[in-house]
C-alpha positions, 0 to 999 in steps of 0.5 A: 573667313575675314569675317569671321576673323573680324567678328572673333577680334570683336567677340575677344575685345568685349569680353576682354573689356568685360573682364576689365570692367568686372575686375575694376567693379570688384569690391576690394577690403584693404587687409593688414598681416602681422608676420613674426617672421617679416614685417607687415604685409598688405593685402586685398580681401574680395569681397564676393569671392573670399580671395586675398589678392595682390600681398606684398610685404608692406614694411620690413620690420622686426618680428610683429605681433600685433596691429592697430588702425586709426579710427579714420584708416589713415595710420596703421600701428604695430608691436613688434620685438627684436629678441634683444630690445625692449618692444617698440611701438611704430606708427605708419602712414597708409598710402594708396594700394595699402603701402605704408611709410614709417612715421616714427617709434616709440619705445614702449613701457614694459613690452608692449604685446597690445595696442588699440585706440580709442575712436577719438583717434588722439590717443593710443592705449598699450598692454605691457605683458613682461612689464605687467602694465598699461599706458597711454600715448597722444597722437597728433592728428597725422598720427604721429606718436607724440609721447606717452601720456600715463604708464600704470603698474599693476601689482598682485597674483593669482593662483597659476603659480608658473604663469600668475606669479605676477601682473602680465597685461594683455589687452587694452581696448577703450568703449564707445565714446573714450570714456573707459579703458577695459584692461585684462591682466592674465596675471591677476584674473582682473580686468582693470577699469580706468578712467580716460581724460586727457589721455591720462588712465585713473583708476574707475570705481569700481576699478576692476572686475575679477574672474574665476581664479585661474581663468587668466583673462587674455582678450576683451570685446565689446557688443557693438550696443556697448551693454556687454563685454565679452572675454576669452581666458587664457589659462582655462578655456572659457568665456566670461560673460559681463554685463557694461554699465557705460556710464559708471563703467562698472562690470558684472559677470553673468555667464562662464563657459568653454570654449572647447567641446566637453572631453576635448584632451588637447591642451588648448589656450584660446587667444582672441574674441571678436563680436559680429558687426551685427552683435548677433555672434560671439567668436573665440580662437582655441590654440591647441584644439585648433578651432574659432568657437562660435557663440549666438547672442542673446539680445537681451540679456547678452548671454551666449548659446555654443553654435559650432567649434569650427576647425582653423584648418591649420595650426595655432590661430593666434588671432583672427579678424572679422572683414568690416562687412560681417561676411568674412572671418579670417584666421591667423594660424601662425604655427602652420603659416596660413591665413584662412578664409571662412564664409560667415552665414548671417542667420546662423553664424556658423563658418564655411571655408572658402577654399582661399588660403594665403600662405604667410610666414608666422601670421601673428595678427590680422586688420581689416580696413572698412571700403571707403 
């Protein structure tokens, strides 16, 4: 008998150090989640499994609907609004484990809804939605907001009277390089193109590219080759389709379409569009239908052929993130507080549920950060 005892203390101890060994093995993203009801919260995506482990609230903060990272994964960005100020953004130092310490706040100009920066990491770019706008902001090299560089106002309307009376920037992001800025404006079916030197936004020529009116361009990406640009419209379900001239910045239009299956009866506003790591897929989130839209990419012309409409399986997906890997689509649903993992098939890019749901207060926005 104390043999055999022996040998099941010996058999316990190897799997148990197996165990350790596999979960020290594992491969872990480092994700970000936007809370309109917190703060921030950080979190680990396994990358063979779907699972988010170990969500902590990172940094209790006002209401925050939207995130950006630094180039380098160093510093993390956020929009948030109070209900009685204007909105601020933060800029926060990532530490070990996803913790975040506060650097400092800036108060933005004209509510800031939107940040990105550029892939130089020394400036940071705001969409001002209630103040119709967009401007600029240098970063010292730890991330530090410094100050703003250039604020400019757009001015005009579009046909939607009780949402286009007026400008309303939505989204601001740079290309390759920093050489352009891409900014949609829901108000004037416009996306406005600026120039980019020393942080300071002049207007291109040509200085925008228009949509169908009524459209009410919300969010912009590009193909990773930087020939196309992809937009979600807002006001009237579709995508737009743009060719990108990286050198003179000049865009075209080469393909509208929906982002809702033909007799869809709800009223749906789609929210964000995400291209594949690989360029192969296009994806859109629809508010209201409830569902990521997912489009295959021509790879020459950059056009798009529908593949699925893939329901969130909660409600609202205001936003949603692709993991830096291409294997892994997580969907925001704020109005039914969860955060949804789907399985990204690489040859067909339809999505598959996992099965791993992360319940969170009002999940506004995603970010995943590269493994290093």
């Amino acid at each position: 008998m104390n043999k055999l005892s022996s040998l099941q203390k010996f058999s316990a101890g190897v799997l148990c150090l197996f165990a350790l060994l596999s979960t020290a093995c594992a491969k872990t993203e480092q994700i970000f989640i936007a809370s309109g009801g917190k703060g921030i919260y950080s979190a680990q995506l396994d990358l063979d499994s779907g699972t988010i482990v170990s969500n902590v609230l990172a940094f209790a903060h006002a209401p925050t609907s939207f995130l950006a990272v630094s180039p380098n994964h160093h510093n993390l960005y956020a929009v948030g609004h109070s209900g009685k100020e204007p909105n601020m953004i933060s800029a926060f130092a990532i530490g070990a484990n996803g913790q975040l310490a506060m650097q400092n706040e800036l108060r933005g100009e004209g509510d800031p809804c939107h940040v990105s920066v550029a892939d130089t990491g020394k400036y940071l770019f705001a969409a001002n939605y209630g103040g119709g706008s967009v401007s600029s902001c240098s970063l010292a090299e730890n991330g530090f907001l410094k100050g703003q560089v250039t604020t400019v106002q757009h001015h005009g309307s579009s046909v939607n009277q009780q949402r286009q009376a007026g400008p309303h920037g939505h989204c601001i992001i740079t290309d390759p390089g920093g050489h352009h800025a891409l900014a949609c404006d829901l108000g004037l079916d416009k996306v406005l193109i600026y120039q980019i030197k020393n942080g300071e936004l002049t207007a291109n020529d040509p200085p925008f590219a228009s949509l169908k009116p009524g459209a009410g361009p919300r969010h912009i990406a590009l193909n990773p080759s930087g020939r196309w640009a992809y937009v979600v419209d807002e006001l009237d379900s579709t995508m737009t389709v743009f060719s990108y001239n990286k050198k003179s910045g000049a865009m075209k239009v080469t393909q509208t379409l929906s982002t809702i299956p033909a007799g869809t009866t709800e009223k749906n506003y789609p929210a964000e569009v995400v291209v594949s790591p690989s360029g192969k897929f296009v994806y859109g989130s629809n508010r209201g239908h409830d569902s990521i839209a997912v489009f295959a990419v021509d790879q020459k012309t950059g056009k798009v052929t529908p593949v699925e409409f893939c329901p969130t399986l909660g409600k609202t997906p205001r936003h949603f993130e692709i993991d830096p890997t291409g294997k892994f689509l997580l969907a925001a649903n704020q109005d039914s507080g969860s955060v949804v993992v789907f399985r990204i098939d690489q040859k067909s890019g339809k999505l598959a549920p996992t099965g791993h749901v992360l319940e969170i207060k009002s999940p506004m926005c995603v970010k995943c950060l590269p493994t290093e």
